[in-house]
C-alpha positions as CSV (number, residue, x, y, z in Angstrom):
1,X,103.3,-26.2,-159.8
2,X,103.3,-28.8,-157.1
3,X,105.3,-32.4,-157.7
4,X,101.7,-33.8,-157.2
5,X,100.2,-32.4,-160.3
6,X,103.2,-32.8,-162.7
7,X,102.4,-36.8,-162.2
8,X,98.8,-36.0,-162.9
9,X,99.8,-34.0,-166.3
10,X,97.8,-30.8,-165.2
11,X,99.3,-27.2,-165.8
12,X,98.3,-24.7,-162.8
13,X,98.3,-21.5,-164.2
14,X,97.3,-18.2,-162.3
15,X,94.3,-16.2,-163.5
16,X,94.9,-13.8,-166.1
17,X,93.5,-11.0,-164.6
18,X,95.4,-11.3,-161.6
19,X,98.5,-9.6,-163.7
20,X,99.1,-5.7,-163.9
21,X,100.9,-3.5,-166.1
22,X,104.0,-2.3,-164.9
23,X,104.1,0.7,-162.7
24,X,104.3,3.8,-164.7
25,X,103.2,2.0,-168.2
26,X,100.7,4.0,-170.5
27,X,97.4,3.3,-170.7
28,X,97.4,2.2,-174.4
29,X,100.7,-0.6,-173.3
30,X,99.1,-1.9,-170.2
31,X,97.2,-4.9,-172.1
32,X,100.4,-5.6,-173.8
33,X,102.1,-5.1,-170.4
34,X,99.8,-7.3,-168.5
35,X,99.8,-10.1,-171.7
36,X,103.9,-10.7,-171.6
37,X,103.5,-11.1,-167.7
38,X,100.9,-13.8,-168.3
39,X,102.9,-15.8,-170.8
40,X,106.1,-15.8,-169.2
41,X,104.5,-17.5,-166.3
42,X,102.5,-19.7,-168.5
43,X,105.5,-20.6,-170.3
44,X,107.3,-21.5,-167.4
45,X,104.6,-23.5,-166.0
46,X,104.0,-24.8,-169.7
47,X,108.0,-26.5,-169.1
48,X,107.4,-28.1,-166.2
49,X,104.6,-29.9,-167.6
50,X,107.0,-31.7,-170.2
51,X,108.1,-34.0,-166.9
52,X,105.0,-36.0,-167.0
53,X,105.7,-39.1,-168.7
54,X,103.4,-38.9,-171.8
55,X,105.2,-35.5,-173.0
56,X,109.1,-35.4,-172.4
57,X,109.1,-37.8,-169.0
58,X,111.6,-35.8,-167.7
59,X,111.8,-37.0,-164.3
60,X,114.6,-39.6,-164.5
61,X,117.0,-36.5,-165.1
62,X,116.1,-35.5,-161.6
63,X,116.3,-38.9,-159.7
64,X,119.9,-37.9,-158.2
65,X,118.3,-35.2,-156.9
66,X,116.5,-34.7,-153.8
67,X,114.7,-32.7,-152.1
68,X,115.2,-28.6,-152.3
69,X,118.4,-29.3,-154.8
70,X,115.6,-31.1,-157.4
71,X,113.2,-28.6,-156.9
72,X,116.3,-26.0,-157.6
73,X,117.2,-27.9,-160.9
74,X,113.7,-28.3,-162.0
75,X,113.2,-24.5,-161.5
76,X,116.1,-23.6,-163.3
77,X,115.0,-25.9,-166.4
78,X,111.9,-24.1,-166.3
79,X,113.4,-20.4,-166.0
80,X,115.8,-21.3,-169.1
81,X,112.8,-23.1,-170.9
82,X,110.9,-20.3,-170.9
83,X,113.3,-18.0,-171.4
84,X,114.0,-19.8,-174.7
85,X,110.6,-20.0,-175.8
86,X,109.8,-16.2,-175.2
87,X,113.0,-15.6,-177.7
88,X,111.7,-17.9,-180.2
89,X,108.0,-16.9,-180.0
90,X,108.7,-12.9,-179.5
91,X,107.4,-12.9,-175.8
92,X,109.0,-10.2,-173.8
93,X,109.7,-11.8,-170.3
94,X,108.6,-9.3,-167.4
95,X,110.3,-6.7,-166.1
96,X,107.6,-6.3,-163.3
97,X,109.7,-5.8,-160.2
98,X,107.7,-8.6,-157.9
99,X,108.3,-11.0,-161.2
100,X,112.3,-10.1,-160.9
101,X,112.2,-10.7,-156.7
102,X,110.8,-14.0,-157.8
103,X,113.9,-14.6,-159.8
104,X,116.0,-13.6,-157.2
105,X,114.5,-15.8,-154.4
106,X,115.1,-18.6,-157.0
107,X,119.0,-17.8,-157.7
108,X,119.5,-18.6,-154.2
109,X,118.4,-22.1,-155.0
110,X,120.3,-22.6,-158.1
111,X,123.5,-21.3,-156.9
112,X,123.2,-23.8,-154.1
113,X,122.9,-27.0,-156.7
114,X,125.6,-25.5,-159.2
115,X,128.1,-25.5,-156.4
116,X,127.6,-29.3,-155.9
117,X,127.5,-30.1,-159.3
118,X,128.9,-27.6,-161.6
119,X,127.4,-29.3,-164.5
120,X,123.6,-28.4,-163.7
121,X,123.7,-25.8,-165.4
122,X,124.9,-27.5,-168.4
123,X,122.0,-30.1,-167.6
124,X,119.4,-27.5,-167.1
125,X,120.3,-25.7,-169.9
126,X,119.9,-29.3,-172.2
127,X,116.8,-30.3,-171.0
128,X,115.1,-26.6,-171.2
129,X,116.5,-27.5,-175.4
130,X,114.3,-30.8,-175.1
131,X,111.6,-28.6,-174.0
132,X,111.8,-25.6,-176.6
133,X,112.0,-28.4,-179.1
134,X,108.9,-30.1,-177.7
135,X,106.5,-27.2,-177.2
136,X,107.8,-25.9,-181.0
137,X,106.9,-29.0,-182.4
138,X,103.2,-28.6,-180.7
139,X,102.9,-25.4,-182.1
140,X,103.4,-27.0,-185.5
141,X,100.9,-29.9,-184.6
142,X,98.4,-27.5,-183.8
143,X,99.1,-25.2,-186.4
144,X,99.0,-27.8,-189.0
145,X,95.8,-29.3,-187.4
146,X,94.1,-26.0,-187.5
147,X,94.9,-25.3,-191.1
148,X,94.0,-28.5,-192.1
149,X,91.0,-28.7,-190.4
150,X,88.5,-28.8,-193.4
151,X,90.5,-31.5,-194.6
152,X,90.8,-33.9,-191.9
153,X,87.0,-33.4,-191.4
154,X,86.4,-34.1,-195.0
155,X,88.7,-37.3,-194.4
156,X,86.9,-38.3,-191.2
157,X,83.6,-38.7,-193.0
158,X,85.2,-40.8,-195.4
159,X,86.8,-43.0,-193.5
């Protein structure tokens, strides 16, 4: 995702039918294949969209930061965030080999803003806890929204 569109609160996601089932996976596990691939990238994107100021407004934890080290942090909050929430939501990550190149390219990064602050991972590794904790709790909203949604109709023409 762009800096640009975190400000504007939009989540970029790639088109669903642009993923493929790992090489070698049978026919009746490719839609499962090509689903995990999907939501680990949406996931991730998912966490970067918890900087915009009306969800998490995360971006003060960056304003040391400049430039390819912030971009660095803020993809490492992202990797862990999403990491995090496919373990809590039973998500496979990926083992697509261009998804795990992507990772690597990205280590490069990280490594680079660990070794001048040794504590980014530690921060990373907090605000990607904000951001489970966030997404969770809208899971819960929209579960209990859903549920209830005979209710709260009923209410609304009441009130």
């Amino acid at each position: 995702m762009c800096p640009e569109n975190w400000r504007k609160a939009t989540v970029l996601l790639p088109n669903r039918a642009d993923f493929r089932a790992l090489p070698g996976t049978p026919e009746k596990e490719a839609t499962a294949s090509k689903a995990f691939a999907f939501w680990s990238v949406a996931m991730h994107e998912c966490c970067h969209s918890s900087m915009a100021k009306h969800r998490l407004d995360r971006a003060e934890a960056y304003a040391k930061r400049f430039g390819d080290e912030a971009y660095a942090m803020e993809e490492l909050t992202a990797q862990i965030g999403s990491a995090v929430l496919a373990a809590e939501t039973g998500v496979p990550m990926s083992q697509d080999a261009a998804h795990l190149q992507a990772h690597a390219s990205y280590l490069r990064g990280w490594i680079k803003a660990i070794e001048s602050d040794p504590m980014a991972i530690f921060t990373a590794a907090k605000q990607a806890d904000r951001i489970a904790d966030y997404m969770a709790g809208l899971q819960r909203e929209w579960s209990a929204a859903r549920s209830n949604a005979e209710w709260v109709a009923e209410y609304d023409r009441c009130a």
